[in-house]
N, C-alpha and C positions, 0 to 999 in steps of 0.2 A: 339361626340361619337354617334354611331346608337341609332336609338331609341328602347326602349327595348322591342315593338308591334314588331318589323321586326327582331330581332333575331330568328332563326331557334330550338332553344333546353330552355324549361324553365331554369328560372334561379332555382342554387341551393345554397346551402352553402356548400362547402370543408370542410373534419375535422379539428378541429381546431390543428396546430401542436403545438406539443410537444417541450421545450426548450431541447436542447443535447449540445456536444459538442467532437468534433476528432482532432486527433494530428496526424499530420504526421511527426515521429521521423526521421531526416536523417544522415546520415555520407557520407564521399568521401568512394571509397573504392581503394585498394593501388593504383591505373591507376588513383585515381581522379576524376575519373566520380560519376557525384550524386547517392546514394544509397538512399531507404525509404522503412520503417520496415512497412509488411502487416504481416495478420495473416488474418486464417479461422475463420468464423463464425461456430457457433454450426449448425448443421442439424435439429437442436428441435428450432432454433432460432425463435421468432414471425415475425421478419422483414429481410428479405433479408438471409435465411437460407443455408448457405452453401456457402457463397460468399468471395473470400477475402478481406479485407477491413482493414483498419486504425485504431487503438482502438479508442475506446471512448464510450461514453454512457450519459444518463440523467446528465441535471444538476439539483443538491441538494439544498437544505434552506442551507443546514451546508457548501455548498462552500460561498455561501456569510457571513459566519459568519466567515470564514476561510480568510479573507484581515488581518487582524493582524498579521499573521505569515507569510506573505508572502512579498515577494521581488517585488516593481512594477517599469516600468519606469514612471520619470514624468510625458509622456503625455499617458500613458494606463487610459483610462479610468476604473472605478467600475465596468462595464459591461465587458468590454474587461477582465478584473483583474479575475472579479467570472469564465468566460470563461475557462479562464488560469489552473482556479484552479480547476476546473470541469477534464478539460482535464489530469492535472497532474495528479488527482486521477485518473481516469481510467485506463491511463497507469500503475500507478500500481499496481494496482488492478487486470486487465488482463493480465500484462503482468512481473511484479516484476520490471518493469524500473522505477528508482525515479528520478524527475527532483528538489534538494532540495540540498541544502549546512549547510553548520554548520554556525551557528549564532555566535560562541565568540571559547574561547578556543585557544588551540595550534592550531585546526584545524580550526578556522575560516576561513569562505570564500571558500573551499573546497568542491567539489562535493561531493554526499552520494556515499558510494561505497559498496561493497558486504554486510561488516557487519555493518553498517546500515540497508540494505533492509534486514538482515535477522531478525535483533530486533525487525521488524514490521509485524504486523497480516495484512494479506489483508482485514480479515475479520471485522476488527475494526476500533471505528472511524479512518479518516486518518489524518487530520489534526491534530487530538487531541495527537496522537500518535507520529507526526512528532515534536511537540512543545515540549513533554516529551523530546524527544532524543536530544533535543538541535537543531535542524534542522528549517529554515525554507524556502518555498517553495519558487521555482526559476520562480513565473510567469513572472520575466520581462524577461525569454528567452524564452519564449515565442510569438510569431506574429501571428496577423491573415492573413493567404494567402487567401481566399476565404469565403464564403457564401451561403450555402446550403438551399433553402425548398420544400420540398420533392413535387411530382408533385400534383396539385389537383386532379388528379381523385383518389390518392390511399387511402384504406382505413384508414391507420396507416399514420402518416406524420409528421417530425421533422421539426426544425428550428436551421441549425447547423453549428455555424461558423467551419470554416475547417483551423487550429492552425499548425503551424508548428516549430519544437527547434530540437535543434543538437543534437543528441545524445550521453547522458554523454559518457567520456570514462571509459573506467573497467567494464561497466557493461554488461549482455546480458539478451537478452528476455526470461522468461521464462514462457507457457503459464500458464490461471489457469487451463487449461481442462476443463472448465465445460461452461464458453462464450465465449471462445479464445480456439484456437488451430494450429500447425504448423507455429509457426512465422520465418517469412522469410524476410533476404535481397534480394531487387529486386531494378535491375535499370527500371525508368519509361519503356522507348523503350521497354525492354524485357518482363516488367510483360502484355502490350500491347500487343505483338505477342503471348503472350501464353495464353492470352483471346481470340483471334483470330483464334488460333489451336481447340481453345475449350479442354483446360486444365487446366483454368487458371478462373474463372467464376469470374465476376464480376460487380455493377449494374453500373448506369448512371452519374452517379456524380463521380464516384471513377475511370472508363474510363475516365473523362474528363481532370478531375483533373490531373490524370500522364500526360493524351494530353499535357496540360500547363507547366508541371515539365518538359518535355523534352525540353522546351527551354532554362534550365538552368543547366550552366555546372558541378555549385558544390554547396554546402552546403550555401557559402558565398555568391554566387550568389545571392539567394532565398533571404536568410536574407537580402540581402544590397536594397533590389526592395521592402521591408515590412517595411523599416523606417519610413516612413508616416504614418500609423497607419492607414489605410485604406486598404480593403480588395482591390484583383488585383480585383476579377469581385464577380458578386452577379448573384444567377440566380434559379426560380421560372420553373422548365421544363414544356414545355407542351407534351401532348402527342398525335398524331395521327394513322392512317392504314397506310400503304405499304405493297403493294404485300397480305393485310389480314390480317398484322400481325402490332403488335404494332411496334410505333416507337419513339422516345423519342429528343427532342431538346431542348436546349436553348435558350436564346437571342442572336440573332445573325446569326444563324439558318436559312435558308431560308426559311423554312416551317414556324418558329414560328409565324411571325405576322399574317399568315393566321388562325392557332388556333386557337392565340388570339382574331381573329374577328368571327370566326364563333364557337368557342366553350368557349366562357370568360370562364364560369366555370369550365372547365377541363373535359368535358365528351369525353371520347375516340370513337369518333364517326367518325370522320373525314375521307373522303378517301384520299390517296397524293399523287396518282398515276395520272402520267399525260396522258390523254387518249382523241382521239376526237368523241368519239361514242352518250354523253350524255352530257348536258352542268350541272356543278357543281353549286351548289345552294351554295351561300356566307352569304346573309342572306335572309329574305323572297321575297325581292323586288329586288334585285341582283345576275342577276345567272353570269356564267360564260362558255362559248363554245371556244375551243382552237382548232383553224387549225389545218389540217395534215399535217403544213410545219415545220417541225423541223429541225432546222440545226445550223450550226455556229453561224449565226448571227440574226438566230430567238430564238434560246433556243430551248425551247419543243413547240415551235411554238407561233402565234400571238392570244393573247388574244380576243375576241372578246363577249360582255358585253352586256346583255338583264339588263335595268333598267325600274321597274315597278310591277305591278301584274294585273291580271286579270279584275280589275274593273276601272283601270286605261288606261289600254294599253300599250305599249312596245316602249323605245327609244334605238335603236340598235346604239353601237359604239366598232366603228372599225369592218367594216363587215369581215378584211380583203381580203385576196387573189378571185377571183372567178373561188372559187372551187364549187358545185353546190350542191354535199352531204351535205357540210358542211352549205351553205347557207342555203339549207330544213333542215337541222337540225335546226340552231338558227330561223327558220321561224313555224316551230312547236313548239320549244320549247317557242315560244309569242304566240301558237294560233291562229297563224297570223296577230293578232293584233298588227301592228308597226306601231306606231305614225310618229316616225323620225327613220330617221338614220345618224348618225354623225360620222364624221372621224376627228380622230387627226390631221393626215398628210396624205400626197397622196403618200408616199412610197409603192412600188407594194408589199406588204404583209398589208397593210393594209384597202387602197382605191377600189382597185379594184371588190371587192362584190358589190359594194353600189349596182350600176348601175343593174345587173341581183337579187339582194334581193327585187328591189324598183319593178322590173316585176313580179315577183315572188308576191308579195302583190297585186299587180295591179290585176291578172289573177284570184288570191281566192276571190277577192271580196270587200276586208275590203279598199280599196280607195289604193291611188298611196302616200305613207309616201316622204315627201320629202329630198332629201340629202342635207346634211349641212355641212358645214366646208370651208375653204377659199383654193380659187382656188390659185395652183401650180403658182409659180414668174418663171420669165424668166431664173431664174437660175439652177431650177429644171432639172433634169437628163428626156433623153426621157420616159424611163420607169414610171415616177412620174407624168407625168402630170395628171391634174384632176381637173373638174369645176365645181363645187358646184352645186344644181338649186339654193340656195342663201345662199350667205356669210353672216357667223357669222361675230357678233360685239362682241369685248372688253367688257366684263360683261356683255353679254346678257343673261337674264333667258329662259329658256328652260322646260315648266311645264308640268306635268302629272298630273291631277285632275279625281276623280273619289268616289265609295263608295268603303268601305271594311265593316265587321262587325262592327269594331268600331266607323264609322263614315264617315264621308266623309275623302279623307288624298289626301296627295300630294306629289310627289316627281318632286325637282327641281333643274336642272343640271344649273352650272353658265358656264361662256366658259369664258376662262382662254388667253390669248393669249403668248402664250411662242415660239419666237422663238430662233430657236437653231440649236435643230438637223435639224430642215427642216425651211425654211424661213415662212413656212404656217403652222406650228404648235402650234396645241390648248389642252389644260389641259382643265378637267370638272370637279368642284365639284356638289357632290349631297350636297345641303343643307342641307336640314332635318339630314340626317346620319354624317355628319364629312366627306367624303369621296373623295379621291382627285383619279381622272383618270387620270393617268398621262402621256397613250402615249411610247413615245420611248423618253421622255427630263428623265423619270425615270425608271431605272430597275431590275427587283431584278436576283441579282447572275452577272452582267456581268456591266460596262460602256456604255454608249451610243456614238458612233461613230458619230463624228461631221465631216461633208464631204463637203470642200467648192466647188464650191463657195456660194451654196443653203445652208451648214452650214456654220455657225460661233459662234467661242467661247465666244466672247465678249457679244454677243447674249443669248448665252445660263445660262453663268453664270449670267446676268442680271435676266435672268426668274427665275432661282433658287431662288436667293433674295427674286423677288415677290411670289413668292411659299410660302417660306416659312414665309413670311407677313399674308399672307393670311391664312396659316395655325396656326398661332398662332390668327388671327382675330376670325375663324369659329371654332377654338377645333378641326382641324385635327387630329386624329390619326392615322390612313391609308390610305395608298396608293395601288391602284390596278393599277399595269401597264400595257403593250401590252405584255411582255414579263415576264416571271415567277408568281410563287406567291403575296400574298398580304404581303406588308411593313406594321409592325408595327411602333411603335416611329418615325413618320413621320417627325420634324423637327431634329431629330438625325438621319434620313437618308439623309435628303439635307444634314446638317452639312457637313457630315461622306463623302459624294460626292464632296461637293465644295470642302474638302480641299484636297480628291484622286485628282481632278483637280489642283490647286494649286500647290501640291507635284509635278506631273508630269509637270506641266509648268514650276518649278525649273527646275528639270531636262532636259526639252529642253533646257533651256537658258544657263545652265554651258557645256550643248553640245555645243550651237552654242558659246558660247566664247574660249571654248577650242579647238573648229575646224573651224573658222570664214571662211575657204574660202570653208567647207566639204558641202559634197552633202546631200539631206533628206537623202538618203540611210545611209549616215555616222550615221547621228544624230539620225536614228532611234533605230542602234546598243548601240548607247550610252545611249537615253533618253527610250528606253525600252529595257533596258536587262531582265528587270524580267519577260517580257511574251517572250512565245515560237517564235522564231523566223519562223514558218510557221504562225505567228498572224503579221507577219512583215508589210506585205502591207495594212493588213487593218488599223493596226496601224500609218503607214504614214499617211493615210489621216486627221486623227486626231491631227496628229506630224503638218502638214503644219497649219491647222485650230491656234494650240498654235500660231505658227511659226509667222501669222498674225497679231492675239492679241498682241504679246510682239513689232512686229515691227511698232503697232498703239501707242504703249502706249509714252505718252511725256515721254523726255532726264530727266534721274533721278530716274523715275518709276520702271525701270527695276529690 
């Protein structure tokens, strides 16, 4: 992890959230399609006033004293149970909906239906009230779908599992008026578009959530994906700028792991707009300058990475493209103080600066920094060549020494040797911080294109491995690539890659068995239907790279 001298924002403490809990009550409706009961928040509400949303509310002492009257399955836990019963009450409490059966009698087993909910006070205990009537409460239809805790920069913050149960039949919502209001059936898709119209308001967890619902066609659906007793995702939002304004993500998110590294605490600070005018500070000793080359297969353009500070000096990686703007830009934004400068690969968006940055230093004064990285194999495309003034070794340290106020410090890049994408490609950790550079072998928002004969698959998923060897050695948590934001949960992004690799290497191989005498063109159709077929040709290249790997691997393998 960084060290906590080289974060950018002191650390702080988030409020401490608050336990709650919401139910999202659903039915088919007569077409089948999934329905889910939202209702208006009050406009006098403390938190998220006027939003539509899901009932629920605080959980009580008296729901955990309320498991004696309640229905569990085997494996629900006490937590999950008080959850449940949390959630039942609210429902109806705001809304008159009772999830509760008759305990004995003729009507044993039997949902509550009208007159039931009307022999009950909202205002009174609820459980106490449900045991008089002979009733007791239906937490085992009850699920957890999700896991809410409110973002940390806000001031008010719960912790709230997000419950889902069918909604009895005979019964209807009706609100209390006073925390609840307008309760409406809405299918996910459409209560979406009418938050989108701006008719429809609603906060960041409660969009996400339908997001998720609309992958599921009905009631049973939901239920049959909840029998594990594990929530589908759990998620902690962070928040950053866009355009000025706030922006809000999850895990998962592209933005999120760069939050995570430059604001742990949740302070809404962050810009996330990708822009090449000024290079982005990540933490104190890491900034970040992105070319003006944006395109298909650069993203928002090539990363290009000032590691250091002022009393240390500056090891420039990945100068990329030579653009000369952008070159005095990352040459001012060191000072002019560049020690080195290193390249992952010699791919021409990334190599080509070195050579006019290293004159560029020479003419100001501060000495001639030397360029580092290993020179282009014969296999390399014309465009890629490129000759070190001296070639990195296989774990060589690479140190910046200097003072700061605190003392003397150091930042120390290892050089990683991965090839893959390019026969001459190198990853850098910075020691001190956790931090993996990782180049074009990782990237966030897109695949890296493996293009032989200078790439190779076999290759690449090798260095993954060692990646993430190394990353569980050093405490990795982030990755900063050549192309987009910084990756958080860094060995759940190799994972999360190796096996997008894998997956797609099935799929070439039941290509090429199902067309054994078909052309790449065929097998491209087949083994990537799911991208746009104007990504076709780039996608062969990475088609033949599989195409390679499966026809090295020994009889059996396959």
């Amino acid at each position: 992890m960084p060290r906590i001298s080289q974060h950018l924002h002191p650390a702080r403490e988030p409020v401490r959230p608050l336990a709650a809990a919401t139910v999202l009550l659903l039915r088919d409706a007569p077409d089948g399609a999934l329905e889910v009961l939202m209702t208006r928040r009050s406009g006098k509400a403390s938190f998220a006033p006027g939003a539509y949303v899901f009932p629920g509310g605080g959980i009580e002492a008296a729901d955990a004293q309320a498991h004696p009257v309640a229905d569990r399955r085997p494996t629900q836990s006490d937590e999950h149970l008080t959850e449940a019963i949390a959630a039942i009450r609210e429902s109806f409490e705001e809304l008159g909906v009772l999830l509760a059966r008759h305990a004995d009698g003729p009507r044993a087993g039997q949902i509550a239906d009208a007159s039931d909910i009307a022999a009950l006070d909202r205002h009174a205990p609820f459980a106490t009230q449900c045991a008089a009537q002979g009733l007791r409460l239906a937490a085992d239809s009850v699920y957890q779908l999700a896991y809410w805790t409110t973002d940390r920069d806000l001031p008010k913050r719960f912790a709230v599992p997000f419950l889902v149960a069918r909604m009895p039949d005979g019964q209807e919502p009706v609100a209390d008026e006073a925390e609840q209001f307008e309760p409406v059936w809405v299918r996910p898709a459409d209560a979406l578009a009418r938050h989108e119209a701006g008719q429809f308001f609603m906060i960041f967890p409660t969009i996400r959530t339908l997001q998720r619902l609309t992958r599921f066609g009905n009631t049973a659906a939901v239920l049959a994906a909840l029998a594990h007793e594990q929530p589908l995702w759990t998620s902690c939002p962070r928040a950053g700028l866009l355009g000025g304004k706030e922006a809000r993500y999850m895990e998962g998110d592209a933005p999120f792991g760069e939050l995570a590294l430059v604001c742990p605490h949740g302070q809404m600070v962050h810009p996330l707009d990708w822009q090449s005018e000024r290079p982005v500070p990540l933490l104190k000793n890491v900034q970040r300058l992105t070319a003006p080359n944006s395109g298909v297969m650069t993203g928002p353009g090539t990363n290009s990475y000032l590691v250091g500070e002022p009393g240390t000096g500056y090891i420039a990686i990945d100068p990329g493209p030579a653009d000369l703007d952008h070159l005095e830009k990352l040459w001012r934004a060191a000072g002019g103080d560049i020690r080195m400068i290193v390249c992952t690969h010699s791919h021409p968006d990334h190599s080509p600066g070195a050579a006019p940055l290293q004159a560029l230093c020479e003419r100001s004064g501060h000495g001639k920094p030397p360029i580092l990285g290993l020179p282009s194999a014969p296999t390399a495309r014309v465009a890629s060549q490129f000759t070190p003034d001296r070639m990195l070794q296989n774990n060589e340290l690479l140190a910046l020494t200097g003072r700061a106020l605190e003392g003397e410090i150091t930042h120390t890049l290892q050089v990683v040797y991965t090839p893959g994408h390019a026969a001459n490609h190198v990853c850098f950790i910075l020691l001190e911080d956790g931090l993996l550079f990782s180049g074009d072998h990782i990237l966030n928002g897109s695949t890296t294109v493996i293009d032989p004969p200078d790439g190779n698959m076999a290759d690449y998923l090798d260095s993954l491995n060692r990646l993430d060897t190394l990353c569980a050695e050093h405490g990795i948590e982030f990755i900063l690539p050549a192309h987009g934001y910084v990756l958080d949960n860094a060995r759940g992004a190799i994972a999360h890659l190796k096996a997008h690799r894998l997956a797609r290497e099935a799929k070439v191989l039941a290509a090429m068995q199902a067309l054994p005498h078909g052309t790449m063109e065929d097998w491209v159709r087949h083994a990537y239907d799911d991208v746009p077929p104007r990504m076709w040709p780039v996608a062969q290249r990475s088609l033949l790279a599989h195409v390679e790997r499966i026809r090295a691997l020994p009889p059996g393998n396959t």
